[in-house]
N, C-alpha and C positions, 0 to 999 in steps of 0.2 A: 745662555745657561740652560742646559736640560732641564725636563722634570725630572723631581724625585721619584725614584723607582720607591715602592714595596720595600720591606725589609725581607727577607728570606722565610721568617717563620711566615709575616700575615699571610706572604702568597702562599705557604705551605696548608696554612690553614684554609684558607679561601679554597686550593685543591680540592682539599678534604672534602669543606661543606659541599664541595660542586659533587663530587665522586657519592655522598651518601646520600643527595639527592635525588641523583640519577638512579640509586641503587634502591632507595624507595619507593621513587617512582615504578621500577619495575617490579618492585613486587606487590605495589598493587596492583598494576597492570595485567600481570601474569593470571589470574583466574580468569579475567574477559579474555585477553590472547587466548588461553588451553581451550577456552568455550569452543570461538571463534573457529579455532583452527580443528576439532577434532569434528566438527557438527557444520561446519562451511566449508572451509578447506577444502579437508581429507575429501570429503563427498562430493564437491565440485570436482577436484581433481579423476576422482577412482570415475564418475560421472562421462565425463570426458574420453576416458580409457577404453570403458565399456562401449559406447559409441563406434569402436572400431574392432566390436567382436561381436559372435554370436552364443549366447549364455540363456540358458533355460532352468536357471537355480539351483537346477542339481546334476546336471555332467560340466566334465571342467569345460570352460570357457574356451571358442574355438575363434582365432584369427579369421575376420573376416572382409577386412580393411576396408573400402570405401563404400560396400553392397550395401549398408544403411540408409549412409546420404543417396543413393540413387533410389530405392525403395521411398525413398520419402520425397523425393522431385515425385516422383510419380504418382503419390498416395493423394488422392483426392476428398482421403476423410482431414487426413492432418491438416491440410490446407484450408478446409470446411472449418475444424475446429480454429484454426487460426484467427481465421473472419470471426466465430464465435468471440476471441480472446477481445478481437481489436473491439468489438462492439459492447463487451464489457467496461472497456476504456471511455469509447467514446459517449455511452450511455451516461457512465458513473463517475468520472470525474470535473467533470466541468459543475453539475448541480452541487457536488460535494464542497466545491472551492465555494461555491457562490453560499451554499447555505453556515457551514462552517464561518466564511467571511462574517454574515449576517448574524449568526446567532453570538459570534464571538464581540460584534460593536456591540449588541445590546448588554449581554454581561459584562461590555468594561463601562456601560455609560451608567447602569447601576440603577436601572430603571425598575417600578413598582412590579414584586412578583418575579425579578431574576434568580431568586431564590431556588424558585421551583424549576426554572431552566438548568439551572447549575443541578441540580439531582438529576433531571433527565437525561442531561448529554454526558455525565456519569455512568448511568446504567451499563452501558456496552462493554463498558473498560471491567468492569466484573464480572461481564460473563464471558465462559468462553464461548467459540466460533461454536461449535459443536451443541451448546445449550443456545444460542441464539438461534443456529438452526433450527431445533427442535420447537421451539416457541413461535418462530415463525411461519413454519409448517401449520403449525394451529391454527394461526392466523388466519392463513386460506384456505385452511378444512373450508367447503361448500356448503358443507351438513352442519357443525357444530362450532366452525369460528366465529368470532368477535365481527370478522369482516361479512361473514354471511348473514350474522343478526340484524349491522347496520344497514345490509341491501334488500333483508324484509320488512325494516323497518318503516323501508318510503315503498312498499310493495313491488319490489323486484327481486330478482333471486341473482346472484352472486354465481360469476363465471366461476372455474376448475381452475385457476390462477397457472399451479403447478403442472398442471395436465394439458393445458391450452398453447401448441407451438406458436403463437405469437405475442403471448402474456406470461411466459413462464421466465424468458431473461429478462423482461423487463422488472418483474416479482421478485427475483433474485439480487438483481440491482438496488431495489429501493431497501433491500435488510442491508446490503454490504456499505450504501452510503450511510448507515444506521450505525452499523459498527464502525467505520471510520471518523463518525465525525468528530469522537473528542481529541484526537489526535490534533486534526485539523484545528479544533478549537483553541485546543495548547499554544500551537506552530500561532497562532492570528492575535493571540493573547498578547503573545510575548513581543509579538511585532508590533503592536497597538501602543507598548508601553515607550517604542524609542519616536515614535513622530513626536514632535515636537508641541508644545503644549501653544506655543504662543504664535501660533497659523492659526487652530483655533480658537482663540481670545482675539485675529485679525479678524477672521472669518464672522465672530459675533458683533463686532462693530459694525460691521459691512450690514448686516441684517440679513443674514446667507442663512437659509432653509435647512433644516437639520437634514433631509436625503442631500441638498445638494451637497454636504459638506460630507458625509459619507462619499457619494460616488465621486466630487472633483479634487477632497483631499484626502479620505481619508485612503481610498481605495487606491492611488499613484503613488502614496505614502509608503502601502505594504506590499510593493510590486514583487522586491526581493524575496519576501515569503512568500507569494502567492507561487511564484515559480518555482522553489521549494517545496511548495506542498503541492505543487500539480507531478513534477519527480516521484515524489513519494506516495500518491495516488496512482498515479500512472503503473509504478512499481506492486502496491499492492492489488490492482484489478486485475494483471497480468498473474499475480500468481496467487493470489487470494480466490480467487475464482474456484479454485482447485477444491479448497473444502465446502463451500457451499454445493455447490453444483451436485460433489458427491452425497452430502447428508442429504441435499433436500428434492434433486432430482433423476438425481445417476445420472447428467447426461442429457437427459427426455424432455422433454416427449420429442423420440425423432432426433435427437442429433440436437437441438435448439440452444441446450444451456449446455454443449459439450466442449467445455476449452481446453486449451492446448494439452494445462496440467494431465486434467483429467485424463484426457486422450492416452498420456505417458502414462500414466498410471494404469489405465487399463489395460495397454499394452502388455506393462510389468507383470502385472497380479490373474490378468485375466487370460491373454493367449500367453503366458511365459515367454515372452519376448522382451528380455533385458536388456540385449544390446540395441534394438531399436527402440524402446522405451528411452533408453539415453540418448539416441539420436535428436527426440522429440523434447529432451528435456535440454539436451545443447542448442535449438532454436529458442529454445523458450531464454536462456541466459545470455542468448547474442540479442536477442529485441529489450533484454533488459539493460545489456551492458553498453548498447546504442545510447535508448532514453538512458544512461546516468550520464554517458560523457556528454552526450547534447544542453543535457543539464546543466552540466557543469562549465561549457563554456559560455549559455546564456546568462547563469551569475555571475559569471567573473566581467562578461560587459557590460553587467549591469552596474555591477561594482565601479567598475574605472569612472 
C-alpha cells in the first residue's frame, strides 16, 4: 500500500509558508547584500578594470592593457613593500592568537578580577582605528609619553619608537595586536563554550595541572577556531596595515612600516597614478583571495 499523499490544500499551504519565507528572508537580507555589493563589489570589480588602464583622476581613462603588471614585475619598491606586508603578518598574528587564546581561557574560567580584563579587551572595539592611532602616537612621544616617563623612571630615556627603522614596524604591530584582540577574544569565547565539559571533570580526577589542561586540552579543543582566527588575522594585517601605517608613520622612517596598502595608496593620491595603484591593490586581493581558500580547505579537513 502507498503512503498517503498530502491533501492539495496542506501542500498548497506548506508552498505558501515555504514562498514567504523565502521572501522574508530576503528582505532582510537585502540591506547587508545593497551594503555589500555597492561598497565591495562594485570597487572590487571597477578595481580590477582600472588595473588595465592608465587614469590620473581627471583626463579620461586611457587603455593601457598589461604595461601595469610589467611596471610592477619590475618596481622594487612594490615588492619592498610586500616584504613590509608579509612581516606585518608574520610579526602580528601568531602573538595575537596566542594572547587572545589566553586572555580568552581566563575570562571563561571566571577567575578573581576578570572583571577588569573584560573592560580592557573592550576598549578597542570603541574606538576607532584613527583615535587608536592617535593615542598611540602619544604613547611613544620620547618627550611627553607614558612610555618615555616609564624609561625615566629606571633612569633611561626612551628610543624615537615611530622614528627608529627598526622599532617603528615592530611599534605598529603591538597597537594593531591591541586592536584585534577583542575580535579574537569573541572567536575563543564561543569556541571555549563547545569543548566538552566532562574532559575536564576527567582531567580533574587525573590531578592534571591547570596549564597542562589548557595546552593538552584545552588548546587541541579549539583547533578549528584557532585556524579561523589566524584567516582572519592574517586578513586583517594584510590590509589593516593600510590605516595605521598612514596615521601614524606615512610609511617611515625610510620605507620601514610601508605596506602594500599604503604603497597603493600613494600611488593613487600622490603621483595620480590610478591605474597602477589598482595594479598594486589587485596583488594585495590575490595574496588575500589565496589565505581565504587555503583557509578554507584547512577547515573543511579539519572538519571531516
Amino acid at each position: 500500500m502507498g503512503g498517503r499523499s498530502d491533501p492539495p490544500e496542506r501542500g498548497r499551504a506548506r508552498g505558501g509558508r515555504s514562498r514567504g519565507d523565502a521572501l522574508a528572508a530576503w528582505v532582510l537580507l537585502s540591506p547587508a547584500l545593497i551594503l555589500f555589493t555597492v561598497f565591495i563589489v562594485v570597487p572590487t570589480i571597477s578595481g580590477i578594470g582600472l588595473s588595465f588602464f592608465s587614469w590620473n583622476f581627471f583626463d579620461s581613462p586611457q587603455w593601457a592593457g598589461l604595461s601595469n603588471f610589467a611596471k610592477l614585475a619590475g618596481d622594487h619598491d612594490a615588492w619592498s613593500s610586500l616584504g613590509v606586508t608579509l612581516l606585518f603578518v608574520v610579526l602580528g598574528v601568531v602573538p595575537t592568537i596566542l594572547l587572545g587564546f589566553l586572555a580568552a581561557v581566563l575570562i571563561n574560567a571566571n577567575i578573581p578580577g576578570v572583571a577588569v580584563l573584560r573592560v580592557l579587551y573592550f576598549v578597542p572595539v570603541v574606538l576607532s582605528v584613527a583615535v587608536s592611532a592617535v593615542l598611540w602616537t602619544f604613547l611613544y612621544d620620547p618627550r611627553e609619553g607614558p612610555v618615555a616617563a616609564l624609561f625615566r623612571a629606571f633612569g633611561g630615556q626612551a628610543p624615537d619608537f615611530l622614528n627608529d627603522s627598526h622599532l617603528a614596524l615592530p611599534a605598529l604591530v603591538l597597537m594593531m595586536i591591541w586592536l584585534a584582540l577583542p575580535i579574537v577574544l569573541i572567536l575563543y569565547l564561543a569556541g571555549l563554550q563547545r569543548v566538552p565539559s566532562d574532559i575536564y571533570d576527567a582531567a580533574a580526577l587525573d590531578g592534571v595541572g591547570a596549564w597542562r589542561i589548557v595546552w593538552a586540552i584545552t588548546w587541541p579543543n579549539v583547533r578549528s577556531t584557532t585556524l579561523a582566527v589566524a584567516v582572519l588575522q592574517i586578513i586583517n594585517y594584510v590590509s589593516g596595515s593600510l590605516d595605521v601605517s598612514l596615521i601614524m608613520t606615512n610609511g617611515g622612517p625610510l620605507g620601514a612600516t610601508r605596506a602594500l596598502g599604503l604603497y597603493a595608496y600613494q600611488q593613487a593620491f600622490t603621483n595620480q597614478d590610478v591605474g597602477y595603484a589598482s595594479t598594486l591593490s589587485v596583488l594585495q586581493l590575490a595574496l588575500i583571495a589565496a589565505v581565504i581558500s587555503l583557509g578554507q580547505l584547512l577547515i573543511r579537513k579539519i572538519a571531516r
